[in-house]
C-alpha positions in Angstrom: 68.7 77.5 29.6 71.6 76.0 27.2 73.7 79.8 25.5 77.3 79.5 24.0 78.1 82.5 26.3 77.6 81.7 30.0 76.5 84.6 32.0 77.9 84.5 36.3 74.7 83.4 38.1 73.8 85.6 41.1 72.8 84.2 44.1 69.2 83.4 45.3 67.0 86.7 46.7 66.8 86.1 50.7 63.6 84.5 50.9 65.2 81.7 48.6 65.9 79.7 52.0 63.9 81.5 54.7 64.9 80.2 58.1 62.5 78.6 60.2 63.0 79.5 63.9 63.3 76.5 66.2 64.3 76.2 69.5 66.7 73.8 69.6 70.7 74.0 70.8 73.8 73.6 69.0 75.1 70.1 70.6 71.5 68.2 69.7 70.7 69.6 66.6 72.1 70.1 62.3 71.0 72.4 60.0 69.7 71.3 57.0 68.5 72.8 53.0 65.1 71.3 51.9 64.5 71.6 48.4 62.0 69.9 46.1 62.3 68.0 42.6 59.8 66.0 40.9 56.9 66.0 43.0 59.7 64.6 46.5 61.1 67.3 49.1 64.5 66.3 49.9 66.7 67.8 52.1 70.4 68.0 52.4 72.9 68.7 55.4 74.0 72.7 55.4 77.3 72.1 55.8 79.0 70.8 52.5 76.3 73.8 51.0 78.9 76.6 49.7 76.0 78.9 48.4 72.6 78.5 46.5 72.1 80.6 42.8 69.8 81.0 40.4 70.1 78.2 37.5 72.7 79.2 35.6 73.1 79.3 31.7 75.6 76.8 30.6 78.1 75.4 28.1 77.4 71.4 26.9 80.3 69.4 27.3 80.2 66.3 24.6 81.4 62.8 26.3 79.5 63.7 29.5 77.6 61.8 31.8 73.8 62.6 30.7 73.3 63.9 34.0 75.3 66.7 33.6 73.7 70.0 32.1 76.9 71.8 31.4 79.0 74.0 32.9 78.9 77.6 33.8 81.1 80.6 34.9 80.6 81.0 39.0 82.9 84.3 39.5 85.7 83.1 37.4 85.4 79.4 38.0 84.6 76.6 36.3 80.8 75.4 37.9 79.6 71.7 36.6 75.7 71.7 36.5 73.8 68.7 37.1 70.4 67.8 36.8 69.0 66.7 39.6 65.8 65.9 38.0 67.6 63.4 35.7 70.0 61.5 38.5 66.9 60.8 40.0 65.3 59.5 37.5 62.3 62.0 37.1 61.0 63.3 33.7 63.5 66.0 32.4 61.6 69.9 32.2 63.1 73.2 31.7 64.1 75.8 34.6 62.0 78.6 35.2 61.9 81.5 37.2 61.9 79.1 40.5 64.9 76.7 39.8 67.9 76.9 41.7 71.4 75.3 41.8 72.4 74.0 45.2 76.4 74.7 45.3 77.4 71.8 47.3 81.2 70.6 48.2 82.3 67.1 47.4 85.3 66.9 46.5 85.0 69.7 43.7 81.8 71.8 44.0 79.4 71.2 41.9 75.4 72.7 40.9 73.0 70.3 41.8 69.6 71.9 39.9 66.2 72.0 41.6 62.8 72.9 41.4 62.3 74.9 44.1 64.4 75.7 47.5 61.8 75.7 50.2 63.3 76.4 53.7 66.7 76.3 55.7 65.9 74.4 59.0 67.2 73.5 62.0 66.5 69.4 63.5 67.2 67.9 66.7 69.2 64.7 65.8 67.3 62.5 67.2 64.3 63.0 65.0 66.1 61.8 62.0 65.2 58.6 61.3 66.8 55.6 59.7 65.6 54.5 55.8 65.9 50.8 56.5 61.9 50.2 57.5 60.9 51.7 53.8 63.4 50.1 51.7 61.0 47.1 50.6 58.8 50.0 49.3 61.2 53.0 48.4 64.7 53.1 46.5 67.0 54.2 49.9 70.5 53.8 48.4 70.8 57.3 47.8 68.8 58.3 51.1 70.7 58.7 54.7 67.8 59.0 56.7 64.0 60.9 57.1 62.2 64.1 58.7 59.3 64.2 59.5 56.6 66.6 60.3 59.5 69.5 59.4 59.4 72.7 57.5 55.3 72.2 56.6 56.4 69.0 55.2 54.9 65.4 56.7 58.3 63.7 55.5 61.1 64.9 54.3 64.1 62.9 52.6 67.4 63.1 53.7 69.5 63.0 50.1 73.5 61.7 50.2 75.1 63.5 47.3 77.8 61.8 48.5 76.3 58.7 47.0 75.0 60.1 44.1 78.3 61.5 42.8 79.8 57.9 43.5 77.0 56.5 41.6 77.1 58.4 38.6 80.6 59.9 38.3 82.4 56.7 39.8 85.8 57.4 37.7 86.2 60.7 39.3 88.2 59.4 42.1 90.4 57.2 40.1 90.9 60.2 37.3 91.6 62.7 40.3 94.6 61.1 41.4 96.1 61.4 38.0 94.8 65.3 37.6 98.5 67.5 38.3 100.3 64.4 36.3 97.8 65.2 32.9 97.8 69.4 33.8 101.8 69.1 33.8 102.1 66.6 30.5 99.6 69.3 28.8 101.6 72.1 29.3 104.9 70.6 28.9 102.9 69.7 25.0 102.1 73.8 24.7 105.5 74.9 25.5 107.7 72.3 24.2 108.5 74.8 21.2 109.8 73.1 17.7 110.4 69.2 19.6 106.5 70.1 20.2 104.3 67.1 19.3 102.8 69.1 16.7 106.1 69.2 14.6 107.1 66.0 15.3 104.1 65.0 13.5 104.5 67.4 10.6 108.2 66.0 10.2 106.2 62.6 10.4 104.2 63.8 7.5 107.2 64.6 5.4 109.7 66.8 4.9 107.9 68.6 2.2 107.3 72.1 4.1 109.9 73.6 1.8 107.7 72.8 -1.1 104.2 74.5 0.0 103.3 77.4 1.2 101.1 77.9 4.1 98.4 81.2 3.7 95.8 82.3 5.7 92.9 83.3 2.5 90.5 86.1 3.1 89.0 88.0 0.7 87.6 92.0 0.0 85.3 92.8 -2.8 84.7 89.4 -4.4 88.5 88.9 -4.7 90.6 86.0 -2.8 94.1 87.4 -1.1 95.9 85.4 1.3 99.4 86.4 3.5 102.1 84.1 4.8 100.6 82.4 7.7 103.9 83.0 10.1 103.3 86.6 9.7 99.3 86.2 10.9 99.6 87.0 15.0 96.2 86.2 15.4 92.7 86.9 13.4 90.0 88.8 15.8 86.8 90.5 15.3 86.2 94.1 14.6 85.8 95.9 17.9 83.0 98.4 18.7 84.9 101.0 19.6 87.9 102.6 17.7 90.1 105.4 18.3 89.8 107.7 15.3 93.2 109.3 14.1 92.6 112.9 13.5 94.2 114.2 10.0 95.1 111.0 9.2 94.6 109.5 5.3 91.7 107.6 4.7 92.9 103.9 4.6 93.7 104.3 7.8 90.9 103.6 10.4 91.7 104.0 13.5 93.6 102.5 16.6 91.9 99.1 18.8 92.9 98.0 22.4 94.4 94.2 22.3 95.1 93.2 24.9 96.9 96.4 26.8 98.0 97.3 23.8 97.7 99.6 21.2 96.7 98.2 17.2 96.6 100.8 14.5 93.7 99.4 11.5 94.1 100.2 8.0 91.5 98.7 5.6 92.7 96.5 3.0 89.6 98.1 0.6 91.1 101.4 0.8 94.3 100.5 0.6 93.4 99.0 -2.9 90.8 101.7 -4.1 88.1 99.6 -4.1 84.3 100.3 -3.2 83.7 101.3 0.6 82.0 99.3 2.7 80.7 99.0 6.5 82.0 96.4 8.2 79.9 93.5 8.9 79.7 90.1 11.2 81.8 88.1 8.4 84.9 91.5 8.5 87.9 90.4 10.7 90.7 92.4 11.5 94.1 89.9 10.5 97.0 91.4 12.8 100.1 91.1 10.5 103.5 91.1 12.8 106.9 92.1 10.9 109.5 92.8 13.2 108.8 94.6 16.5 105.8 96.9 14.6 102.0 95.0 14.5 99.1 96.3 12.2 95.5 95.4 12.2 94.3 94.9 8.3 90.5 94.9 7.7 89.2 92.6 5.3 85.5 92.0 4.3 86.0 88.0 5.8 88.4 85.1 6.5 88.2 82.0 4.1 90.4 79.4 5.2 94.1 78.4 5.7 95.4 77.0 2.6 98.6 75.0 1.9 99.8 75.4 -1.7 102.4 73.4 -3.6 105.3 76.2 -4.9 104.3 75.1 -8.4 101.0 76.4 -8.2 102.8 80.2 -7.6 103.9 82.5 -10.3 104.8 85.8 -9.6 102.5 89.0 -10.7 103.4 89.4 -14.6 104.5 93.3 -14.5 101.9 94.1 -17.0 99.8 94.1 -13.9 101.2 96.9 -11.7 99.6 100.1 -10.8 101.1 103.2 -10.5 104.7 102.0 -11.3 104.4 98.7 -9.0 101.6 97.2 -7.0 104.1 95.8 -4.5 101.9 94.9 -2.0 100.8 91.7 -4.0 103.8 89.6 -5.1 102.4 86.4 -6.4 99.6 84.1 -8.1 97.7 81.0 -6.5 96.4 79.4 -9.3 94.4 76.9 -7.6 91.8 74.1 -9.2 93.1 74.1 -12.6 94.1 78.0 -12.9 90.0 78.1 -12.0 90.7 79.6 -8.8 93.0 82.7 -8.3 94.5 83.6 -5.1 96.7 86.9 -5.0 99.6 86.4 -2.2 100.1 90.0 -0.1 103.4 90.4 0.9 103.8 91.8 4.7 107.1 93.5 4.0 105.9 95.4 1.0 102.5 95.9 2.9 104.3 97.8 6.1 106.0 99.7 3.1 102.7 101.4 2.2 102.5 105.2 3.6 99.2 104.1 4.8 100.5 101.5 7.0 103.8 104.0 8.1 100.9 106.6 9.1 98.9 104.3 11.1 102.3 102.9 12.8 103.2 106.8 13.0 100.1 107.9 14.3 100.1 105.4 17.3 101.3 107.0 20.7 104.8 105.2 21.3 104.8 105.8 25.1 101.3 104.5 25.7 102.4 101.3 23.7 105.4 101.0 25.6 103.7 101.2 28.9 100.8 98.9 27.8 103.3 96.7 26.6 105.4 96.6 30.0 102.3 96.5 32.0 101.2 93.7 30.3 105.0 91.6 30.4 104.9 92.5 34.5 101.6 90.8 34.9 102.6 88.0 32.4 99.8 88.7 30.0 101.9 88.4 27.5 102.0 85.1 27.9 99.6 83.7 25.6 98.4 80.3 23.3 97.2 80.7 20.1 94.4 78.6 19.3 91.8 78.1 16.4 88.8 78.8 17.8 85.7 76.8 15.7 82.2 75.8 16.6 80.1 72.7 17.1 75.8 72.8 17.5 76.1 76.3 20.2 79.8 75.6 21.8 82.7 77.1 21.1 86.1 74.9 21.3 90.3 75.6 20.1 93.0 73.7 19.5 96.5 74.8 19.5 96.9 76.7 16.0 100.5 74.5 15.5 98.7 71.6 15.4 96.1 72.7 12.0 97.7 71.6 9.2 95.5 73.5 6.7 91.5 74.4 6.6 89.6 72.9 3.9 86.0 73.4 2.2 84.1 70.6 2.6 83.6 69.3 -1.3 79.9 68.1 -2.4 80.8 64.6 -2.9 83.0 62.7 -0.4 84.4 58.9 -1.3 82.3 56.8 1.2 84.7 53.8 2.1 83.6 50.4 2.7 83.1 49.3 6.7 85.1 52.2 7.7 84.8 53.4 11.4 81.3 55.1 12.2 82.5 58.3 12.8 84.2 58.3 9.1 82.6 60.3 6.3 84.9 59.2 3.4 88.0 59.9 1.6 88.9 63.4 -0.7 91.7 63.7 -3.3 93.7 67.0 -1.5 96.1 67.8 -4.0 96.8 64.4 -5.1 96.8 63.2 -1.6 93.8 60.8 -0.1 92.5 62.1 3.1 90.4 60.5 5.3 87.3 62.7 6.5 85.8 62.0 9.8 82.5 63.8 11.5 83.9 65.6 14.3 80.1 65.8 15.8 79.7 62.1 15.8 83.1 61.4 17.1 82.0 63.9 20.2 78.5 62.1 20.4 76.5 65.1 19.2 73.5 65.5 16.8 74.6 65.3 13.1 73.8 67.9 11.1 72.8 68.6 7.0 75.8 69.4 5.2 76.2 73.3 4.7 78.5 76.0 3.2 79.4 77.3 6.5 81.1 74.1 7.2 85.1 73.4 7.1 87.6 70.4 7.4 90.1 71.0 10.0 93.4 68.8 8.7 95.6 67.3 12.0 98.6 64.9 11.5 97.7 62.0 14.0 100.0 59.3 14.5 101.6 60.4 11.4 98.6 60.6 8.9 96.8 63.4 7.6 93.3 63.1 8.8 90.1 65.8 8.1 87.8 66.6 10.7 84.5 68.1 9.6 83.6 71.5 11.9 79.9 73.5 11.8 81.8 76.7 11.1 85.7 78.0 11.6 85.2 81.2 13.9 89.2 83.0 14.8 92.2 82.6 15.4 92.9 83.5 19.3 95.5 84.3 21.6 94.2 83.6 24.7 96.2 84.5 28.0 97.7 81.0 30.0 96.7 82.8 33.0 92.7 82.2 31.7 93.8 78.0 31.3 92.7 75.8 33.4 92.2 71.5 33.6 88.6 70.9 32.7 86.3 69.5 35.3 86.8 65.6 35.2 83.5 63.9 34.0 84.4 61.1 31.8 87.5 59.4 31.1 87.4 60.0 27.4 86.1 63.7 28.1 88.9 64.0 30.7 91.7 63.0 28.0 90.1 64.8 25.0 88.7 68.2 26.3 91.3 68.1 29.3 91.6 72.0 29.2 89.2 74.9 29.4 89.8 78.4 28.7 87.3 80.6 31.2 87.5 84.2 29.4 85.3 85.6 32.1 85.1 89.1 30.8 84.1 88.2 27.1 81.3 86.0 29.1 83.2 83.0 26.9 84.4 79.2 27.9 86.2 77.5 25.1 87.1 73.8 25.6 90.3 72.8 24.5 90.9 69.5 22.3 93.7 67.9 22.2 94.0 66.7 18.7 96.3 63.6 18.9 93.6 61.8 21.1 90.5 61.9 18.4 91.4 58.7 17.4 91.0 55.6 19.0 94.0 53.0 18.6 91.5 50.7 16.6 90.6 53.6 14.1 93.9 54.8 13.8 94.7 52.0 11.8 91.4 52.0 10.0 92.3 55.8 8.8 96.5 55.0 8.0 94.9 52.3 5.7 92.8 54.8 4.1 95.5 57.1 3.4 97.6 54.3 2.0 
């Protein structure tokens, strides 16, 4: 029932909780939801019930109680799902077609999964009995009293979710109270501008900015290009539909909706008369910003971002130039020895090219305009840019000022004697030792066979350069502030660590949002600054 993209459950058919039609009165009798798990009915008071859906596909949260499933999208909130089964200590099994989740209030509603809801009835109040006679033979501290003969059922358990919640979430309470003090200190972080905490570590790192340059690589037909990060809005993937552009030349491919507005898409392979070819799932459109005017430039995949010492550029010998300049392409990466080449586009010359003037031409100005104002009146505009990348099935982002630089993982990492669990070993980076850490055992999850698809995420924390090793490196995002909210509390490391969500209900997407500077623990912090020594 676990998918990386949660679907909105849809409540139970009718005869999910069938009434049952007793004669009783409103002053001497409650209402009540029997359900069964495990081979028990149990039976909970109606009124703290907010609705009852079908089990829900989820997203796993690491650093969660084990009880928990996952959480899923209930009509554009945040739903936790828990396991029944498991908090009561029965043997775990899949849902099927007959599973439900019991929506129940306490404090913040939450799923409780079952087996099976069986009825909805009504009980005189003084036919509920006390547990206090079967607690030498039955576990009662989670029951508040007994049914019996109710429903078809000889007995029928009253359950206290109450309890159970206190039981096994018993820091909610305590973590609540300091909920609107963490929402407020995260989004002073994401709006704090250059006294961010993001560049007061890089000026922590060093003052050496002037020095590198930061690109975002991708490459078409076999060939490595990269472009100025700064002028990189955001990387997305290529969208079903696209507006063709009648009469227009053939670089230019159409215009894409972002986001109310209008993106006009040239394709880099054209652009540089190289072979055609279809997009695939590895092409991403970059959206290159100069001035007011945006482009989207198709390119066969994105590598990584790399950070490149100015000695390491030269600029493109003349010799090279086609058709009296190729000015799109100013400079040379020579990377790993001169092994690896990396040709630097420049955005200024790119918008130069008449095929980028005819896309920017082609696009209806008023439409843009009124997209554009629709969008600043509703304060879509307001976004976060975030790196989206992806553990086991799960999607999660951090703030895209807080990666230093994207890395591959090389074959052979440095292991370092009684180093932290969660640390892989050291790499030389340019001349610099980094410390490597498994960003799947710091988070508790599975470990994995080391693969090609696999990337090192670089972070300054607490001043030191420190690698974090991802399954994969999907986009770079700008998702709407409007779509952030705090994540459902369910640990106190979770709570500080993934303390945000983003709920993209349309694209059927959550993402959870890590805050970098609390990956490491103040015991491995020092264990990774003496590393980097």
């Amino acid at each position: 029932m676990n998918s990386p993209h949660p679907a909105s459950p849809q409540p139970a058919p009718p005869d999910a909780a069938a009434a049952v039609t007793e004669t009783v009165s409103p002053q001497d009798h409650r209402q009540y939801v029997t359900f069964i798990c495990g081979d028990e009915v149990f039976a909970v008071e109606m009124a703290p019930v907010q609705e009852i859906i079908r089990a829900p596909a989820v997203v796993q949260v690491p650093l969660s109680p084990p009880i928990l499933e996952g959480l899923a999208n209930l009509r554009g909130k945040v739903l936790p799902i828990v396991s029944l089964r498991r908090a009561l200590g029965f043997a775990d099994r899949p849902s099927d077609d007959n599973s439900r989740a019991v929506v129940i209030d306490i404090g913040q509603p939450m799923g409780f999964v079952v087996d099976r809801v069986s009825s909805v009835v009504g009980v005189d109040a003084s036919k509920i009995e006390g547990v206090a006679h079967i607690a030498s033979a039955v576990n009662t501290e989670l029951l508040s009293g007994l049914i019996k003969d109710i429903g078809g059922h000889a007995m029928v358990m009253v359950l206290d979710f109450a309890k159970l919640i206190d039981q096994q979430f018993a820091h909610l309470s305590a973590l609540e109270a300091d909920r609107q003090a963490s929402a407020t200190r995260v989004l002073e972080v994401a709006s704090a501008g250059p006294t961010s905490q993001a560049s007061q570590a890089s000026q922590q790192a060093g003052d050496d900015n002037d020095d590198e340059l930061h690109l975002v690589s991708f490459s078409v037909a076999g060939q490595e290009y990269a472009i100025d990060i700064k002028d990189v809005q955001e990387i997305v993937q290529v969208p079903e539909q696209i507006v063709q552009v009648p009469r227009a030349q053939p670089h230019v491919l159409g215009l894409m909706t972002l986001r109310n507005r209008l993106l006009p898409l040239v394709v880099l392979r054209r652009m540089f008369a190289l072979p055609e070819l279809d997009a695939s799932e590895q092409s991403r459109i970059l959206v290159v910003t100069t001035g007011a005017a945006s482009v989207g430039i198709v390119v066969d995949g994105v590598n990584e971002v790399l950070r490149v010492a100015r000695q390491e550029v030269e600029a493109l010998p003349r010799l090279l130039a086609r058709d009296g300049g190729l000015a799109e392409i100013t400079d040379i990466c020579r990377l790993g020895r001169g092994e690896r080449l990396v040709a630097v586009v420049s955005t200024d010359q790119l918008f130069r090219h008449s095929a980028v003037q005819e896309a920017l031409n082609h696009m209806d100005t008023s439409s843009q305009q009124a997209a554009v104002s629709r969008g600043a009146d509703s304060g879509l505009h307001e976004d976060e840019q975030v790196v989206v990348f992806r553990l086991a099935r799960e999607e999660f982002g951090v703030p895209i000022e807080s990666v230093q630089e994207i890395v591959r993982v090389p074959e052979l990492l440095t292991h370092v004697p009684r180093a932290p669990a969660a640390v892989e070993g050291v790499i030389n980076l340019r001349g610099a030792v980094l410390p490597v850490l498994d960003l799947r055992r710091r988070l508790g999850l599975p470990a994995v066979e080391r693969n090609d698809g696999q990337r090192i995420m670089v972070f300054v924390i607490g001043g030191v350069r420190t690698g974090f090793i991802v399954d994969a490196v999907a986009e770079v995002l700008k998702v709407p502030r409007i779509a952030i909210e705090p994540a459902p509390q369910l640990s106190s490391e979770q709570s500080t660590l993934l303390a945000r969500m983003a709920n993209l209900e349309k694209q059927k997407r959550m993402l959870q949002l890590l805050d970098p500077q609390h990956l490491l623990a103040d015991t491995e912090m020092a264990a990774v600054a003496a590393m980097a020594d």
